[in-house]
C-alpha positions in Angstrom: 166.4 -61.3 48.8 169.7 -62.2 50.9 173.0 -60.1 50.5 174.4 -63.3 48.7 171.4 -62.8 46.3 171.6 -59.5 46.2 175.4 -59.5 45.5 174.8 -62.1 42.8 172.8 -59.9 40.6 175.1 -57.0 41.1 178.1 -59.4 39.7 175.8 -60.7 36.9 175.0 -57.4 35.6 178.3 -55.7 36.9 180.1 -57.2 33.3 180.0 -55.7 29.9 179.7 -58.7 28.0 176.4 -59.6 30.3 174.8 -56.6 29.7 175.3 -57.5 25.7 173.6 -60.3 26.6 170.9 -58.9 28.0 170.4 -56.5 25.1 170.4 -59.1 22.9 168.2 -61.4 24.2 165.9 -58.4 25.2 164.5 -58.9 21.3 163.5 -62.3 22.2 164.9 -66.2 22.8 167.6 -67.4 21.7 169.7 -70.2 21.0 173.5 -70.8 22.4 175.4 -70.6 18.7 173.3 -68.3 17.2 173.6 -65.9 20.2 177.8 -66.2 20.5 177.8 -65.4 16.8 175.8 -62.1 17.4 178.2 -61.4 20.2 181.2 -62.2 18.5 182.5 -64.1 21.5 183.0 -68.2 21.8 180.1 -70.4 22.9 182.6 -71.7 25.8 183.1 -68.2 27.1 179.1 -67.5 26.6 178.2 -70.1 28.8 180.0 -68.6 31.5 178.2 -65.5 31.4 175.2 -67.3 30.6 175.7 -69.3 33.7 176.3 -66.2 36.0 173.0 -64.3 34.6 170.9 -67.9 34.9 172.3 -67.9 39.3 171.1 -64.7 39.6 167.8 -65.5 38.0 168.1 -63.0 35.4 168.4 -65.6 32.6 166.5 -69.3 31.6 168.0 -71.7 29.6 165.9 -74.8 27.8 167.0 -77.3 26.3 165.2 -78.4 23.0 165.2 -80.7 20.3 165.3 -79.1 16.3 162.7 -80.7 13.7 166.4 -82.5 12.5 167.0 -84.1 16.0 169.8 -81.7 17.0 169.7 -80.3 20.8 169.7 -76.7 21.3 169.9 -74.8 24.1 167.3 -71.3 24.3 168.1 -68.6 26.9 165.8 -65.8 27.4 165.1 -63.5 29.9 163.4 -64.2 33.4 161.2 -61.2 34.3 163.4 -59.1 36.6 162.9 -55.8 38.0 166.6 -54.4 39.5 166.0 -51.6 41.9 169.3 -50.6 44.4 168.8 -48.2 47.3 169.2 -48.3 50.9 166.0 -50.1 51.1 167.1 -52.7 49.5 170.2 -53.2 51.2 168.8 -52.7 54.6 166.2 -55.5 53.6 168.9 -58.1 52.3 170.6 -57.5 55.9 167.6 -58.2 57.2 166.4 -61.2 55.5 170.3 -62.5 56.6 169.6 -61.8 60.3 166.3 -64.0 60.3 167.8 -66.3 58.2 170.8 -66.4 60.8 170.4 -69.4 63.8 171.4 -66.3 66.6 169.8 -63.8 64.9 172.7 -61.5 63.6 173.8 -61.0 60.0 177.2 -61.5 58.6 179.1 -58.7 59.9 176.9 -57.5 62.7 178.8 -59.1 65.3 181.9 -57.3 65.4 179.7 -53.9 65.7 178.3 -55.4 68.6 181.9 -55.9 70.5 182.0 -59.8 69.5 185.1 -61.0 68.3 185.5 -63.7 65.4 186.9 -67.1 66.6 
């Protein structure tokens, strides 16, 4: 996992109203309408959390057809297991500096005397 990853899922479950998604859709699948009306919140405003938790792979949405022809959209939970120590941290900079074409992560260089251009 990068730092970008990393930060992603932070953001995704740094919200209120995501983690009342995630409770809710702990019981099991679920589709869009039914799901805001549990909430209490609009569908609009759903899919954007619902959008943030599906980037950070915590969240899968399908799109299905009802026996009456109507498209709805499930979301339920992606196996996840969120776990935030040092370790993890030090391995997200890590994964950045192999990732990186010189070999330093984003924000390494000015510990090491370079200067930005």
């Amino acid at each position: 996992m990068t730092s970008e990853e990393l930060l992603a899922v932070l953001a995704a479950v740094g919200h209120a109203q995501r983690l009342r998604v995630i409770t809710e859709l702990a019981a099991g699948r679920m589709y869009v309408s039914e799901l805001a009306r549990r909430l209490k919140i609009s569908r609009p405003l759903l899919y954007m959390h619902l959008e943030r938790l599906e980037k950070a792979g915590i969240v899968v949405g399908n799109l299905e057809l009802s026996q009456d022809g109507k498209a709805l959209k499930y979301f339920e939970l992606a196996p996840f297991d969120l776990r935030l120590n040092v370790d993890t941290i030090l391995a997200a900079a890590q994964e950045d500096a192999a990732a990186a074409p010189d070999g330093v992560a984003v924000g390494e260089s000015a510990e090491k005397g370079h200067t930005a251009k």
